[in-house]
Backbone bond lengths (Angstrom), bond angles and torsions (degrees), N, CA, C in turn:
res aa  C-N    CA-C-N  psi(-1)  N-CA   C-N-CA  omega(-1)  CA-C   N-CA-C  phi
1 X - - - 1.445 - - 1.530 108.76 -
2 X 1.603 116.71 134.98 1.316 97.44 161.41 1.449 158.79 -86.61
3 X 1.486 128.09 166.40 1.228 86.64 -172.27 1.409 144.47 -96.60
4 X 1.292 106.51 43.33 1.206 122.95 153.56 1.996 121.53 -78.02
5 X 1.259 95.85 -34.14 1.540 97.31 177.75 1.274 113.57 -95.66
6 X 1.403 132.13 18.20 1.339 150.04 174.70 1.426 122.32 -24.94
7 X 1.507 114.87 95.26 1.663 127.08 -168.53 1.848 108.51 -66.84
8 X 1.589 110.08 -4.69 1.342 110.35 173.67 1.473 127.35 -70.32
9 X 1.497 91.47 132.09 2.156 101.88 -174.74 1.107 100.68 -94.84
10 X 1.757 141.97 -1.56 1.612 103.85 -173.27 1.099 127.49 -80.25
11 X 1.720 108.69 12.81 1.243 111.56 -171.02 1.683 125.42 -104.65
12 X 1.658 90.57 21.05 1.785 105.67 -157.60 1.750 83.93 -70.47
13 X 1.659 91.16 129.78 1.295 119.82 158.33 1.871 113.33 -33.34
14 X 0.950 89.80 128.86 2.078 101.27 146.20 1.191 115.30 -50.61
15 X 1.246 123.57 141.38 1.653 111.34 -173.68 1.839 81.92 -105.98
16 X 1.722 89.53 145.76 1.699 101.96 -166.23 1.382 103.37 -89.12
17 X 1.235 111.45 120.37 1.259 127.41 162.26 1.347 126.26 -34.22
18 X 1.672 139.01 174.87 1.482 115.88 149.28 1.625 80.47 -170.03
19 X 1.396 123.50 36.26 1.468 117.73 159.97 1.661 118.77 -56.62
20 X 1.511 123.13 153.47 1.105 122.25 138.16 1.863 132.13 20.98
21 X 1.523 81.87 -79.59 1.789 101.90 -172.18 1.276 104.49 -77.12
22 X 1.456 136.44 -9.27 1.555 133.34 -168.54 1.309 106.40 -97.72
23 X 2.003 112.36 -37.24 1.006 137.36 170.74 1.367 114.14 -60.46
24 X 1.505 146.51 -39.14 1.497 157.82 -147.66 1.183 83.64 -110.61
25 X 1.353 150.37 -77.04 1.003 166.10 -144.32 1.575 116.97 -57.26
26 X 1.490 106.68 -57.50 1.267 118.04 143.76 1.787 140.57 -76.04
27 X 0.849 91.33 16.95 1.689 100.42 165.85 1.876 107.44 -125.91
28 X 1.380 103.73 -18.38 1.903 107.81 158.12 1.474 100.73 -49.35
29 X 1.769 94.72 -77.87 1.631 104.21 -177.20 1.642 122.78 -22.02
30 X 0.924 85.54 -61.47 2.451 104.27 -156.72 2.044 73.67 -72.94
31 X 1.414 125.25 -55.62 1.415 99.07 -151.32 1.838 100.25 -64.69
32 X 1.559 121.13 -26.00 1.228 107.12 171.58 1.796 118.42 -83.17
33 X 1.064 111.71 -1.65 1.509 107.95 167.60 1.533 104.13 -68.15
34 X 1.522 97.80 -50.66 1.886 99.21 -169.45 1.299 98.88 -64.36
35 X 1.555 141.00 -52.07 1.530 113.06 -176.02 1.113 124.48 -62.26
36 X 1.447 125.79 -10.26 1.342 112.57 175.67 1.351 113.63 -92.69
37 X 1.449 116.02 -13.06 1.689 113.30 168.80 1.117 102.48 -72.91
38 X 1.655 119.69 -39.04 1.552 111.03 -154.25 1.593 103.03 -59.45
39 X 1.368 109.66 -52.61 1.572 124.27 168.67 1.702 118.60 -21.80
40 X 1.499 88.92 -72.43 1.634 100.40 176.66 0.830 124.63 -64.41
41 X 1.401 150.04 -18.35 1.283 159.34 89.73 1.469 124.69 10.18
42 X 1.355 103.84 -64.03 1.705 90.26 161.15 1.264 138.56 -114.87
43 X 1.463 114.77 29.91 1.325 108.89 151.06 1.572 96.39 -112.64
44 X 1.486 128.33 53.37 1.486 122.07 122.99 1.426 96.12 -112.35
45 X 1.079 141.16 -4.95 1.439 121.93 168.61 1.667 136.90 -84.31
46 X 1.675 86.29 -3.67 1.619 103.96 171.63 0.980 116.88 -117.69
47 X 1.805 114.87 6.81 1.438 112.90 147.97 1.478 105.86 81.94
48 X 1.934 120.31 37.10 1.375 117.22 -158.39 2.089 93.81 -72.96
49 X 0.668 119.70 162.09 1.734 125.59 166.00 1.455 120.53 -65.78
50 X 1.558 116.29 -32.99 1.151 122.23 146.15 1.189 123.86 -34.72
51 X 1.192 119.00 -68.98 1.792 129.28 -170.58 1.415 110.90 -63.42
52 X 1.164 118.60 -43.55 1.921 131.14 166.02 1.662 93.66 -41.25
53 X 1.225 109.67 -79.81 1.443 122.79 179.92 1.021 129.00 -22.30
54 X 1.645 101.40 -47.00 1.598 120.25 -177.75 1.165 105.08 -72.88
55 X 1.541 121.88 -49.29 1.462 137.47 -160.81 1.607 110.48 -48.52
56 X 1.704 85.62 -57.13 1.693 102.84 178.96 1.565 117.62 -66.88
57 X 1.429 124.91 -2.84 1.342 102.87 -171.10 1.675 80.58 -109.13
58 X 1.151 122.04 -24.01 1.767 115.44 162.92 1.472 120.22 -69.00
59 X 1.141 109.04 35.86 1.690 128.06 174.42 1.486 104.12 37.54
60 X 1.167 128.44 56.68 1.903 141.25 165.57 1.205 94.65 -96.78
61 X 1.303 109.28 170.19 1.136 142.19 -172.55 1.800 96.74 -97.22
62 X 1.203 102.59 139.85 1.770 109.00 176.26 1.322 113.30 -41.30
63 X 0.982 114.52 177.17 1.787 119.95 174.64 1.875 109.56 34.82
64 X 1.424 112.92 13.07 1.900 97.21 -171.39 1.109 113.01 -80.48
65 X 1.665 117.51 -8.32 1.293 108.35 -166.95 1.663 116.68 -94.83
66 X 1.600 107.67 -10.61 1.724 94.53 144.63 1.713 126.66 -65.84
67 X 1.159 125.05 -9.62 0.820 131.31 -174.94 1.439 118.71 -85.76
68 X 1.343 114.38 -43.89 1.505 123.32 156.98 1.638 106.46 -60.94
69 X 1.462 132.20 -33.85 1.158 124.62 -149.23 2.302 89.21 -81.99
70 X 1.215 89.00 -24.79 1.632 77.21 -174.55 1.446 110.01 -85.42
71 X 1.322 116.21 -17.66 1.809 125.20 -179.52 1.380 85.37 -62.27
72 X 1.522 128.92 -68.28 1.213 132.59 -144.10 1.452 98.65 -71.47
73 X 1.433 120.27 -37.72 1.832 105.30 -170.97 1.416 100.63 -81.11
74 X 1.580 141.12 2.11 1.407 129.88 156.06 1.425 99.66 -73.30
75 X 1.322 128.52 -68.49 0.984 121.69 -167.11 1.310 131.12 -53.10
76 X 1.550 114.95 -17.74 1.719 129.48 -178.52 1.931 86.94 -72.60
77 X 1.201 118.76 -44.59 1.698 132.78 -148.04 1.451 93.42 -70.08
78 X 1.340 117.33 -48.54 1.273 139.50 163.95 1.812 115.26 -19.10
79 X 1.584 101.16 -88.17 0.985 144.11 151.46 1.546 111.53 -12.11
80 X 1.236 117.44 -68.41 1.704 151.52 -142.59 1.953 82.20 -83.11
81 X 1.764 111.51 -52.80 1.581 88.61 -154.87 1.721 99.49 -100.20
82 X 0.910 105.01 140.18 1.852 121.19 -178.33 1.086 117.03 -28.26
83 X 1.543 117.17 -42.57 1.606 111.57 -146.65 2.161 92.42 -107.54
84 X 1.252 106.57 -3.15 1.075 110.16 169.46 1.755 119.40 -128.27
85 X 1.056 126.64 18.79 1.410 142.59 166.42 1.464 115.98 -50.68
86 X 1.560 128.32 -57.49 1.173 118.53 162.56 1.652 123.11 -43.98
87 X 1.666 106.38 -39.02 1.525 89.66 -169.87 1.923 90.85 -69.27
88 X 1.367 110.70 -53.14 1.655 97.17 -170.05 1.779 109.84 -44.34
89 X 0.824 111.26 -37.68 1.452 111.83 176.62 1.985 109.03 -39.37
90 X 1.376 92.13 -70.45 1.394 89.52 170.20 1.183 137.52 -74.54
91 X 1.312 131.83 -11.99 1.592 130.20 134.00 0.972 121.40 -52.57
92 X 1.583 128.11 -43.34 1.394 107.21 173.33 1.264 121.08 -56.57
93 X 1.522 125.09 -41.10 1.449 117.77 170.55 1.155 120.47 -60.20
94 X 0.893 156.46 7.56 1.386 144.90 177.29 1.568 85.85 -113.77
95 X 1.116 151.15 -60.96 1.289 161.69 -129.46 2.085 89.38 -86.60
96 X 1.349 87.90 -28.93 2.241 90.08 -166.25 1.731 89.43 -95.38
97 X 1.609 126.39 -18.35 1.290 135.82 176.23 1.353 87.68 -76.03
98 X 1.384 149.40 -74.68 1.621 124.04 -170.79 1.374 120.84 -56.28
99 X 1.497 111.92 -7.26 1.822 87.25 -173.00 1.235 75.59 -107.27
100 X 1.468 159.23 -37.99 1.757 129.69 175.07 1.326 101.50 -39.59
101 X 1.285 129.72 -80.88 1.842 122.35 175.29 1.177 128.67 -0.22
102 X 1.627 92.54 -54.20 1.903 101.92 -161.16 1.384 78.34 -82.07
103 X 1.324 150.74 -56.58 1.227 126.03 -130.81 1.440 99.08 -106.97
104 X 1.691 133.80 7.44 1.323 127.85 147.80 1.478 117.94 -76.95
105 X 1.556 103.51 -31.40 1.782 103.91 168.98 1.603 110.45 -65.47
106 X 1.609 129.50 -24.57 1.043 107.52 179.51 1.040 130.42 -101.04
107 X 1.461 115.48 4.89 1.593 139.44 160.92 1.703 102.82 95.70
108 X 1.334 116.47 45.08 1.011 114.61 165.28 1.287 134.32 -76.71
109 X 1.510 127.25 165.88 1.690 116.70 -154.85 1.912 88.58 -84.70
110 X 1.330 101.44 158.72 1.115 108.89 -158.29 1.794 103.87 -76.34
111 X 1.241 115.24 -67.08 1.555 117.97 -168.14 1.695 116.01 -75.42
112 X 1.363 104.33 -7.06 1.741 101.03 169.10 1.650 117.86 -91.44
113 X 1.380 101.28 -24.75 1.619 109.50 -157.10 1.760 102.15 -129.23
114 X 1.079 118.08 -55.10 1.698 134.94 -176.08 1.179 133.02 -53.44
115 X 1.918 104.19 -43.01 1.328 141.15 174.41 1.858 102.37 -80.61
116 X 1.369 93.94 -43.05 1.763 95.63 -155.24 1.566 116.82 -36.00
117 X 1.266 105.03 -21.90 1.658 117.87 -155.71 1.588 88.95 -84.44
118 X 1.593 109.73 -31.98 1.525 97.52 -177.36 1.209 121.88 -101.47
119 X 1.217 113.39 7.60 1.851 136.20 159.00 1.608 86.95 -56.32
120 X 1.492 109.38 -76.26 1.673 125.71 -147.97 1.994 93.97 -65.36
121 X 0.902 121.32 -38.95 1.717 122.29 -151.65 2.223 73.13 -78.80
122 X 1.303 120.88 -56.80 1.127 118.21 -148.68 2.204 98.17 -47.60
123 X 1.390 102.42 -50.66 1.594 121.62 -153.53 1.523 89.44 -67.80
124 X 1.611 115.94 -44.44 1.665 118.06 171.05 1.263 118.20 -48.84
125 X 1.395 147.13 -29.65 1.475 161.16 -146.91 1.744 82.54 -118.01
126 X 1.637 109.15 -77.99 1.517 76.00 -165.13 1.499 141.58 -80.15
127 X 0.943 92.40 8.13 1.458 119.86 165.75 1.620 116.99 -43.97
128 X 1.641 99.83 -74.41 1.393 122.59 169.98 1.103 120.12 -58.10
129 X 1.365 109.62 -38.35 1.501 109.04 172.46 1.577 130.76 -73.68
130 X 1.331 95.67 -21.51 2.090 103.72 169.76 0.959 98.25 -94.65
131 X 1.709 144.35 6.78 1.338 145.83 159.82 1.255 115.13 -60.84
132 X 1.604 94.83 -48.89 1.778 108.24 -151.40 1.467 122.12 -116.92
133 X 1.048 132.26 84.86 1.447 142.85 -158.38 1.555 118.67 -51.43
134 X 1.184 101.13 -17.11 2.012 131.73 -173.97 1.105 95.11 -90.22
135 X 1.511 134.07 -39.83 1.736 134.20 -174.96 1.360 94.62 -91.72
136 X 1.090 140.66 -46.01 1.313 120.14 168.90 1.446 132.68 -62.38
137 X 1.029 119.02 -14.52 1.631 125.78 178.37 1.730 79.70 -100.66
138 X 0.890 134.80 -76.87 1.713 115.94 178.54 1.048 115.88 -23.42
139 X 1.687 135.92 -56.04 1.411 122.73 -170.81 1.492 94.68 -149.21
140 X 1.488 91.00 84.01 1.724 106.70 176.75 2.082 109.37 -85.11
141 X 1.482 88.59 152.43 1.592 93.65 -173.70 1.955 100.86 -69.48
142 X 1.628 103.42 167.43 1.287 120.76 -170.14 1.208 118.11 -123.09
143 X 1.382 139.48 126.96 1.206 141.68 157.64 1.411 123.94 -59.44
């Protein structure tokens, strides 16, 4: 048989939950993902001297980090309302995939700065995902 038509069970799904605690739990998550975007988000939108600072020693171009700061507050907004959360979900990853980049091109230490994006992308996913009972039967966990 091939293995595409694969008669193997050890891989039967978890049956997805949607109690209470899976539900609370994941709306903790996503509401602390969104304050920390909302944050990061706007202190590049107020243009702190810090963030310039930062920007430039992450080899950007001057002034880019208002520019990220408005990508990121669509994408937090995204994120933030229910019926469009998956797509922010996946902008945010790609969007938390350029700042791992920039900050492996700039030789940053790995688990404070390098990782962080996959701290934040991880709590964003499961967040949405103990939100959403449709994403979990879409991409249910495996034994």
């Amino acid at each position: 048989m091939s293995a595409i038509h694969s008669t193997r069970t050890d891989y039967a799904p978890i049956a997805p939950r949607g109690g209470r605690i899976a539900l609370w739990t994941g709306r903790v998550l996503s509401g602390l993902t969104i304050a920390f975007l909302a944050f990061d988000a706007g202190i590049k939108l107020v243009r702190l001297p810090i963030v310039e600072e930062t920007v430039g020693q992450l080899g950007l171009p001057a002034g880019s980090g208002f520019g990220l700061g408005v990508l990121l507050a669509w994408i937090t907004l995204l994120y933030a309302i229910p019926r469009t959360a998956l797509l922010g979900a996946v902008l945010l990853t790609g969007y938390l995939g350029g700042a791992i980049c920039t900050h492996l091109i700039a030789g940053s230490p790995l688990a404070s700065h390098l990782l962080f994006g996959v701290y934040v992308g991880l709590a964003a996913w499961a967040g949405v995902w103990l939100r959403d009972p449709a994403l979990r039967a879409l991409l249910p966990l495996r034994r």
